[in-house]
C-alpha positions as CSV (number, residue, x, y, z in Angstrom):
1,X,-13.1,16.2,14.1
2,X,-16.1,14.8,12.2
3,X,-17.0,11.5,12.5
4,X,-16.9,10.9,8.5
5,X,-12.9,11.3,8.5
6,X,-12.6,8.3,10.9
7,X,-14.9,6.4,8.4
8,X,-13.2,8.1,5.6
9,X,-9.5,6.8,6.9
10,X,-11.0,3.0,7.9
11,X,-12.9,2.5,5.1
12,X,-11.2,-0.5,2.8
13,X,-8.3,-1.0,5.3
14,X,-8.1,-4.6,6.9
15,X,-7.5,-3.4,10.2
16,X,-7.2,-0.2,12.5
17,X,-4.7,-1.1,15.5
18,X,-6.5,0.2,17.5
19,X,-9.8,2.6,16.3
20,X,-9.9,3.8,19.5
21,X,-6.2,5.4,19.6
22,X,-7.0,6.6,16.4
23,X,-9.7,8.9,17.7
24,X,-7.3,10.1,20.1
25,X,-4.7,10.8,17.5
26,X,-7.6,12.5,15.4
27,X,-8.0,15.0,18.4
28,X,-4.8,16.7,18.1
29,X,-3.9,19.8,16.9
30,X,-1.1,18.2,15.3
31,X,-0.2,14.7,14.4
32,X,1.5,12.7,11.8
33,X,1.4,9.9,9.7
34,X,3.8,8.0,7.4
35,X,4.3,4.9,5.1
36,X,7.9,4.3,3.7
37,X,7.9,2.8,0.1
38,X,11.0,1.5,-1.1
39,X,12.3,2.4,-4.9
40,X,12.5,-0.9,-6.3
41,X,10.4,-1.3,-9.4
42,X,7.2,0.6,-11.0
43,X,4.5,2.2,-8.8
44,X,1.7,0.5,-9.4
45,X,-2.4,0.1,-8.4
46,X,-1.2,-1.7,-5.4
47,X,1.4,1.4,-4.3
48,X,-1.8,3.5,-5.2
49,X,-4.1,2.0,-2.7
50,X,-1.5,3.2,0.5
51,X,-1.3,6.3,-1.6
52,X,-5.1,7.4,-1.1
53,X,-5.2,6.5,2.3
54,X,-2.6,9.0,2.7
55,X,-4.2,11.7,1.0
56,X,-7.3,10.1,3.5
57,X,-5.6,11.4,6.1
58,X,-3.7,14.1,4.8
59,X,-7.8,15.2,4.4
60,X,-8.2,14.7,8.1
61,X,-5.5,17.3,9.2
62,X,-2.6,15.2,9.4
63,X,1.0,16.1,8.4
64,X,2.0,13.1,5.6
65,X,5.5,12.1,6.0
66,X,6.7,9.7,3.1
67,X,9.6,7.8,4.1
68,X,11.8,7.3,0.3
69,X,13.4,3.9,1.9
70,X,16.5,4.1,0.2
71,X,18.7,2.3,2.9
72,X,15.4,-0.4,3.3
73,X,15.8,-1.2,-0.3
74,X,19.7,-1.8,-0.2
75,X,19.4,-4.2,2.6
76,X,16.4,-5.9,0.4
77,X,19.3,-6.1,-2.3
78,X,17.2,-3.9,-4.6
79,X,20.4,-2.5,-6.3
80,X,22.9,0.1,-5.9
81,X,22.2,2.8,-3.5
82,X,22.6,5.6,-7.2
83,X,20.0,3.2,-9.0
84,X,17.5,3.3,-5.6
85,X,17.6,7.1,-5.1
86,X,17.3,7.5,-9.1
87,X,14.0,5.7,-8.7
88,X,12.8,7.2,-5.7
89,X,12.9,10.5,-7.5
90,X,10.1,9.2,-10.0
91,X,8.2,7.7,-7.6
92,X,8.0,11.5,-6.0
93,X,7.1,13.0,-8.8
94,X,4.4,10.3,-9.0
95,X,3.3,10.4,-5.7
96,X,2.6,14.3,-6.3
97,X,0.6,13.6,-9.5
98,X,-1.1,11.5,-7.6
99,X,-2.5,14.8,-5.4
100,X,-0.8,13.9,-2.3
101,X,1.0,16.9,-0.7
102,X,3.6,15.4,1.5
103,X,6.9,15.5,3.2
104,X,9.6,13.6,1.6
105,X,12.4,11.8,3.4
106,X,15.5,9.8,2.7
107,X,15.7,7.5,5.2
108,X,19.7,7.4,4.8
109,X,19.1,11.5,5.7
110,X,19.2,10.4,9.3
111,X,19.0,6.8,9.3
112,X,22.9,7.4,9.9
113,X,22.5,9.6,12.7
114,X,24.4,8.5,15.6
115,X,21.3,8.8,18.0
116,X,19.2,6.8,15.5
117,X,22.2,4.0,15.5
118,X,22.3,3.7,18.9
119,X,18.4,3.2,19.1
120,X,18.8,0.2,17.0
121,X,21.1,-1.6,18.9
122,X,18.4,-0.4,22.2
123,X,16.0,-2.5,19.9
124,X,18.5,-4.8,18.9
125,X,18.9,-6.1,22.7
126,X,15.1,-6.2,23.0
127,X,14.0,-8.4,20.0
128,X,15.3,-12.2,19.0
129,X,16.7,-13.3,15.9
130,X,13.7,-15.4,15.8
131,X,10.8,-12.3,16.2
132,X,13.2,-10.2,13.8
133,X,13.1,-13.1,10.8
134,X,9.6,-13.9,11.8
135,X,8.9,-10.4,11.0
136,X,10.0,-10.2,7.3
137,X,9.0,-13.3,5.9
138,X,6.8,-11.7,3.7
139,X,8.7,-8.6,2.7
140,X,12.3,-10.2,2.2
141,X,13.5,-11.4,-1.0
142,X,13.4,-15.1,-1.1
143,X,16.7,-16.8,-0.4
144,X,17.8,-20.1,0.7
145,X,20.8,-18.6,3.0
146,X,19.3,-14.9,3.5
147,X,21.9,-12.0,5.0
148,X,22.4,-10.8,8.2
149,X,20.7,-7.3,6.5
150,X,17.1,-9.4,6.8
151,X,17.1,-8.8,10.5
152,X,18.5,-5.5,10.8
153,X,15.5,-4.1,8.2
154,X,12.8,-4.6,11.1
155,X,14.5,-3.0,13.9
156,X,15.4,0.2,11.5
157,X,11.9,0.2,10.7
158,X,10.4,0.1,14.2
159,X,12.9,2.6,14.9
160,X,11.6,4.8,12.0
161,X,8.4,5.8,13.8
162,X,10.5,7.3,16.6
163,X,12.6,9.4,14.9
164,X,10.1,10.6,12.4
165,X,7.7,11.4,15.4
166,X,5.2,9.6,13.8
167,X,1.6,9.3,15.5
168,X,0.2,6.9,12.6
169,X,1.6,4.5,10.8
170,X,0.0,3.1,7.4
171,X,1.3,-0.4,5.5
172,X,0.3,-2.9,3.7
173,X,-1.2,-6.0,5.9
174,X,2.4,-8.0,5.3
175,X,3.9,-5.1,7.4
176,X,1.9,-5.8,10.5
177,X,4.2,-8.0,12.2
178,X,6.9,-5.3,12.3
179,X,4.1,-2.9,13.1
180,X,3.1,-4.9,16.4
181,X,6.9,-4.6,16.8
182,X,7.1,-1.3,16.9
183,X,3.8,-1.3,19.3
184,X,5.2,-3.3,22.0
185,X,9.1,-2.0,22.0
186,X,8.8,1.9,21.8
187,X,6.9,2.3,24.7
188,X,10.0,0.7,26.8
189,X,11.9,2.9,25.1
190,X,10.3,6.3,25.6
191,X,8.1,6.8,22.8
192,X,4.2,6.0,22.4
193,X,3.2,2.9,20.8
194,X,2.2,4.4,17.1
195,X,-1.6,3.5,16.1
196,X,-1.4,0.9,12.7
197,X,-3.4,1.1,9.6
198,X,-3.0,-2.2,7.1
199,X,-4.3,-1.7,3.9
200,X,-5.2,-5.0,1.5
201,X,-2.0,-6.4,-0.3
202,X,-3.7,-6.5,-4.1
203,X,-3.3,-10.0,-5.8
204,X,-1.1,-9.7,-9.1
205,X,-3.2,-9.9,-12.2
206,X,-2.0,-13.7,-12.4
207,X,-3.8,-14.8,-9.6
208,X,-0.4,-15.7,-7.8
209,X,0.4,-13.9,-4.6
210,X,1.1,-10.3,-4.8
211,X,1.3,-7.5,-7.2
212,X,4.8,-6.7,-7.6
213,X,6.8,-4.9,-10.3
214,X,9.3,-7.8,-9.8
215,X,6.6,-10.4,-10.5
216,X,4.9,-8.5,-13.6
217,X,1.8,-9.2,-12.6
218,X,1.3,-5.3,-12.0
219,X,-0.7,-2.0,-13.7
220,X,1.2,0.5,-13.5
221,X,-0.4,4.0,-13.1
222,X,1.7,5.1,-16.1
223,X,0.6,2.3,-18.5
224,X,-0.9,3.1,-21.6
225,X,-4.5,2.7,-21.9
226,X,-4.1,0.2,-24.6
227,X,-1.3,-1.3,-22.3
228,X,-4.2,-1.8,-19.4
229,X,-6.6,-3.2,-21.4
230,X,-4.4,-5.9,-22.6
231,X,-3.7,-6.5,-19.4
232,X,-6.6,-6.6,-17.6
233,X,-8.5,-8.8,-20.6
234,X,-5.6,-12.1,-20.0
235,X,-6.2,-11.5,-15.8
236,X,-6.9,-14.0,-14.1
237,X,-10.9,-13.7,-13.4
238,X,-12.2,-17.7,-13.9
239,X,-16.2,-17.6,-14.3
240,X,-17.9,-17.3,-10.6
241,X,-14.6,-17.2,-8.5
242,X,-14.7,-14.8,-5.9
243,X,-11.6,-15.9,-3.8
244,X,-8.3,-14.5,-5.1
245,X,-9.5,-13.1,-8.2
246,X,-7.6,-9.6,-8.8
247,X,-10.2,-8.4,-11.4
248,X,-13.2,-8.8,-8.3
249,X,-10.5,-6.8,-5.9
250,X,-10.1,-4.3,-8.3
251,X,-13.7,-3.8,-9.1
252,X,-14.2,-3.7,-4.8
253,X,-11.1,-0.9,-4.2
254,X,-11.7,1.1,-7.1
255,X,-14.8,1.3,-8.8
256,X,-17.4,3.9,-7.3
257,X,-20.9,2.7,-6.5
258,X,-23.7,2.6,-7.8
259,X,-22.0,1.5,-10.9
260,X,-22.9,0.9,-14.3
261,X,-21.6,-2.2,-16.3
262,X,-22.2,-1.6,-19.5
263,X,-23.0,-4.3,-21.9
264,X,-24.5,-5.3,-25.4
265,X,-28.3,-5.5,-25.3
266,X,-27.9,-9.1,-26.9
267,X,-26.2,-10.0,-23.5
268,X,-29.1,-8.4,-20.8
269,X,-28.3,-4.8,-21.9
270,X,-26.7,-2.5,-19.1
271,X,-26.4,-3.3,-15.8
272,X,-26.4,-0.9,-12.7
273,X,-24.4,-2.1,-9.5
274,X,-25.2,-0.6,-6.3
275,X,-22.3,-2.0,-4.2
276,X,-19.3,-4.4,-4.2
277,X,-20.9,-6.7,-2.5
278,X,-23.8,-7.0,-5.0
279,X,-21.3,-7.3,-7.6
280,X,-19.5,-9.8,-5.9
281,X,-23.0,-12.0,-5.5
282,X,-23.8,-12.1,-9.0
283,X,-20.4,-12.9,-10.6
284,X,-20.3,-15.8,-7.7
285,X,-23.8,-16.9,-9.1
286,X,-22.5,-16.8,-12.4
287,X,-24.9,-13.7,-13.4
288,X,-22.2,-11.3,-15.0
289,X,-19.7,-12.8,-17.4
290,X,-15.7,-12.1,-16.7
291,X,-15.3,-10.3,-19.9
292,X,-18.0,-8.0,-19.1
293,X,-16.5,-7.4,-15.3
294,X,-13.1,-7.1,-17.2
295,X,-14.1,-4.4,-19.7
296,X,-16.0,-2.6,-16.5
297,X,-12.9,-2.4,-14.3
298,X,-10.2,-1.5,-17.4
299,X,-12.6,1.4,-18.7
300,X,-12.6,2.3,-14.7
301,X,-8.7,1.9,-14.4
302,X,-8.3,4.1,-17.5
303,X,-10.0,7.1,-16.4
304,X,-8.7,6.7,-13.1
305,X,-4.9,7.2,-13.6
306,X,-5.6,9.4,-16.5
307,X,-5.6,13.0,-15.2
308,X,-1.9,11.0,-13.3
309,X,-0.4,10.3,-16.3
310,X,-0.8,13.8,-18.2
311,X,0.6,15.3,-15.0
312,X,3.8,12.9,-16.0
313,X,3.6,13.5,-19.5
């Protein structure tokens, strides 16, 4: 395997758990990976970002498994198990316009399997209540008296890369707790630790923790382009803040460098970027105004997601 596919599948991931295994992985003749998503809401820039680090992979040799988490997303109260799998249909048909070519699954196809129910009570008798809550805190609803359903979502998941026979598994950076889980417990149990890949959680366009389609602080990949410009122009993106400023981590994930910023020659003219982190320096030094780096990253956005949203049209 060439070297450029391991860069390829680290590059803009926060961590690799561990590189090393990866390699390993990377050596087989076959080997999987999968991220489970679960229906609840619009797929957005953030869902995009796992997304092409999928299709990373999938361009390394690796089967993609793509776990529809419909019984995840009831125990998240996300709504009725008929509105979840209604949803989970789109976000296929998404996910495919997207280019990835993968292997769907239900998760209530076999997450009611007798042999899968008795490895989550294996798991249940190896993890506290404490680890379990621990382990959700940032992928549970918020509730003053949560259910009984917040504890069993972790073990189902660490149980998940077992019986999908899973080599890989790919998340967001709030799954890593459960991830570690899953590292330390499957062993014991007959299975190989899985290798982890985080990706960034994307701040919402408020500024305010994450994107979320609960939050609305979200693009969509089928919003209008009009739609993305209006919401990209009232983002969050104060004058020479770096630190939590979606526009910057927009501009970082998905614009391609060298990049042109193209402005009015009353205001310097055009401006050619040769990486994030010299675009990151000169909006910290206050060189490149937001509504310039705004108008840079919607035109960007746009012509991203729009070969995406005539495949949906």
């Amino acid at each position: 395997m060439e070297n450029g596919s391991i860069e390829n599948i680290i590059k803009n991931t926060s961590e690799v758990v561990s590189v090393e295994e990866l390699k390993e992985v990377m050596n087989k003749d076959e080997k999987r990976a999968y991220i489970g998503f679960e229906p609840s809401g619009k797929i957005h820039l953030g869902h995009y970002l796992q997304i092409r680090k999928m299709i990373d992979l999938q361009n390394a040799g690796f089967d993609i498994i793509i776990l529809l988490a419909d019984l995840h997303a009831y125990l998240n109260q996300k709504g009725t198990m008929e509105e979840i799998q209604e949803l989970a249909e789109y976000n296929k048909t998404i996910f495919n316009a997207m280019g990835l070519k993968a292997e769907y699954v239900y998760g209530s196809e076999f997450q009611l399997e007798k042999d899968y129910t008795i490895d989550v009570y294996k798991i249940a008798l190896k993890t506290t209540l404490k680890r379990a809550r621990r382990s959700m805190e940032v992928i549970a609803r918020e509730d003053e008296n949560p259910k009984v359903a917040e504890v069993v979502y972790p073990l189902m998941q660490v149980n998940d890369i077992k019986h999908l026979n899973v080599d890989v598994a790919v998340g967001g950076m709030e799954q890593r707790k459960i991830h570690m889980l899953a590292r330390e417990l499957l062993p014991s149990m007959g299975y190989k630790a899985p290798v982890c890949i985080h990706n960034p959680v994307l701040t919402g366009l408020d500024g305010e923790g994450k994107m979320s389609s609960s939050k609305g602080n979200f693009i969509a990949v089928d919003d209008e382009p009009n739609t993305i410009k209006s919401k990209i122009k009232k983002a969050y993106c104060p004058i020479g803040t770096v630190e939590g400023n979606p526009v910057l981590e927009l501009a970082k994930y998905y614009l391609n460098y060298p990049h042109t910023i193209e402005r009015p020659e009353k205001f310097g003219g055009n401006l050619t970027i040769s990486s994030y982190e010299e675009l990151e320096k000169m909006y910290a030094e206050q060189k490149l105004h937001p509504m310039d780096l705004k108008n840079t990253v919607a035109k960007e956005i746009i012509d991203i997601l729009a070969p995406i949203r005539e495949k949906l049209i």
